[in-house]
C-alpha positions as CSV (number, residue, x, y, z in Angstrom):
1,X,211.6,82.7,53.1
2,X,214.4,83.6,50.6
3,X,217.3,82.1,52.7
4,X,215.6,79.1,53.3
5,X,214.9,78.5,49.4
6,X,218.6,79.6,48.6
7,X,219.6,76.7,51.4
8,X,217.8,73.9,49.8
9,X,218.9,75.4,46.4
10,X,222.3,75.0,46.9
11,X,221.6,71.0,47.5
12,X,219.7,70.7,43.6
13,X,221.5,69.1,40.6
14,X,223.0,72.1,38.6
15,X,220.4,70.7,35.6
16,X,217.7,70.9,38.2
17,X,218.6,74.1,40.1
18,X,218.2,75.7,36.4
19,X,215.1,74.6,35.2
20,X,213.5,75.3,39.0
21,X,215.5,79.1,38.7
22,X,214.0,79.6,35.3
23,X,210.2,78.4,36.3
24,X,210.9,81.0,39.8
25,X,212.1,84.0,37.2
26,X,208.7,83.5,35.2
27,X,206.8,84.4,38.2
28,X,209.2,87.0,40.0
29,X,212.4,87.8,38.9
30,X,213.2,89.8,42.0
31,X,212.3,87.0,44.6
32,X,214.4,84.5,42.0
33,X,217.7,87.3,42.1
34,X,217.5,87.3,45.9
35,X,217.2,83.5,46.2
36,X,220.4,83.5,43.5
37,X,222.2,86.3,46.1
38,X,221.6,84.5,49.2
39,X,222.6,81.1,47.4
40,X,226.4,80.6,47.1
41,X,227.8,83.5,49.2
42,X,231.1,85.1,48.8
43,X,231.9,83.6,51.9
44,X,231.7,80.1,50.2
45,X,234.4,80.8,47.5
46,X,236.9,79.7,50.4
47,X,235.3,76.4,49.4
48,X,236.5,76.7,45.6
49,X,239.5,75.4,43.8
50,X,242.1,77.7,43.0
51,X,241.8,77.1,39.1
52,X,238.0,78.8,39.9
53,X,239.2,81.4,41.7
54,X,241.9,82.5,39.2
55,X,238.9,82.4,36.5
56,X,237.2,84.7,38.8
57,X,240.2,87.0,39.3
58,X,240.5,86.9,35.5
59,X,236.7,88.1,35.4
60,X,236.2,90.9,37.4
61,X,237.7,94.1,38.3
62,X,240.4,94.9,40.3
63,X,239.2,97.7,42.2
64,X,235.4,95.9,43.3
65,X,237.6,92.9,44.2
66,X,239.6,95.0,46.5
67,X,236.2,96.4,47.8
68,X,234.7,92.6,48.2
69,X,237.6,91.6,50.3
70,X,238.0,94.6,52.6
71,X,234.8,92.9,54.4
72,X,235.8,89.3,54.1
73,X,237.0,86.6,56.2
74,X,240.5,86.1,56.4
75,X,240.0,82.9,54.7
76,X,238.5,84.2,51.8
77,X,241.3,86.8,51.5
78,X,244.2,84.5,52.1
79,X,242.5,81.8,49.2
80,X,242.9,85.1,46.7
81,X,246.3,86.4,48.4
82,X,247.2,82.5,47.6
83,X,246.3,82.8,43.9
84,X,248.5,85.8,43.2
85,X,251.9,86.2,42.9
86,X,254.0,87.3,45.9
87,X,254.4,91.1,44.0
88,X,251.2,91.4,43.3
89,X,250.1,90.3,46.0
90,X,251.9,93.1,48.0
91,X,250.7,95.4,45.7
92,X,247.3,94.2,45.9
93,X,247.4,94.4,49.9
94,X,249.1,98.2,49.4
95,X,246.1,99.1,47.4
96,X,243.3,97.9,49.2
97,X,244.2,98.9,52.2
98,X,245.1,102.8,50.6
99,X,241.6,102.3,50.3
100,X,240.6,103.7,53.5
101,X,237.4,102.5,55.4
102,X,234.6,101.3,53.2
103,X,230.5,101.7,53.7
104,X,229.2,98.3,54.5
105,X,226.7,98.0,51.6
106,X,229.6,99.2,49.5
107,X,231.4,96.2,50.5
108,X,228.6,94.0,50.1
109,X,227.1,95.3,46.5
110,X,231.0,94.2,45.6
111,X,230.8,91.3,47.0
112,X,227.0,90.2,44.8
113,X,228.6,91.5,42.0
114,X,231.7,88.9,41.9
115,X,229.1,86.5,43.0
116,X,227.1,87.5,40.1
117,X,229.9,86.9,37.8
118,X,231.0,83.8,39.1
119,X,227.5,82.5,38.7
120,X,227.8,83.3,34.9
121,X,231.2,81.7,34.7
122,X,229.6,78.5,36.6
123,X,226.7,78.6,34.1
124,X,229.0,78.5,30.8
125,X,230.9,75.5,32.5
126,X,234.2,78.1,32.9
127,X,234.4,77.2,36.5
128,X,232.9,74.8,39.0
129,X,231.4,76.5,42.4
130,X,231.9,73.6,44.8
131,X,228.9,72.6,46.9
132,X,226.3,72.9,44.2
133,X,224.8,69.5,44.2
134,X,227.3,67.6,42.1
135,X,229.1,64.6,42.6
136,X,232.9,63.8,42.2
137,X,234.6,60.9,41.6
């Protein structure tokens, strides 16, 4: 199903993955948004350089980032508490966890919508989301 299409997807050439997302969105646009969700998780931004996630940081707001981390790995939290400066990093860590316990799909409607965002950012070539098929020399 749509995990299994978001798997292979996230072995495609950017180029390709494009043209194959845009041919998908011409025939459903909600089975292509769910194949773009389950693609490159939130999860996977451990994975990203810290020049990407500083873009990201840049990008979104403060308050759904807090929400996206509250139900993330520790890894994922420590690669943005490692991208912030040691104030604002305590003040970051203050706020969130003022934040008090969080519904679920709260935490994950945050988490799409960085992913969401980062996706853009990817697709005007402001960042690079590792993983995606390209190769490195």
């Amino acid at each position: 199903g749509v995990k299994q299409a978001a798997k292979i997807m996230n072995f495609v050439k950017v180029d390709m993955e494009s043209q194959i997302m845009e041919g998908l969105m011409s025939l459903d646009e909600d089975i292509t948004q769910q194949i773009q969700d389950n693609m490159f998780t939130f999860e996977n931004l451990v994975d990203v350089d810290n020049r990407a996630i500083q873009t990201i940081m840049r990008n979104v707001d403060q308050d759904l980032l807090m929400t996206a981390l509250k139900g993330a790995s520790e890894f994922v939290k420590e690669k943005f508490f490692d991208n912030m400066s040691s104030r604002a990093r305590v003040m970051f860590i203050d706020d969130m966890e003022a934040k008090g316990p969080l519904r679920i799909s709260d935490v994950e409607e945050a988490q799409k919508n960085i992913m969401r965002t980062a996706r853009k950012l990817s697709d005007s070539g402001e960042l690079v989301l590792a993983g995606r098929g390209d190769d490195f020399v």
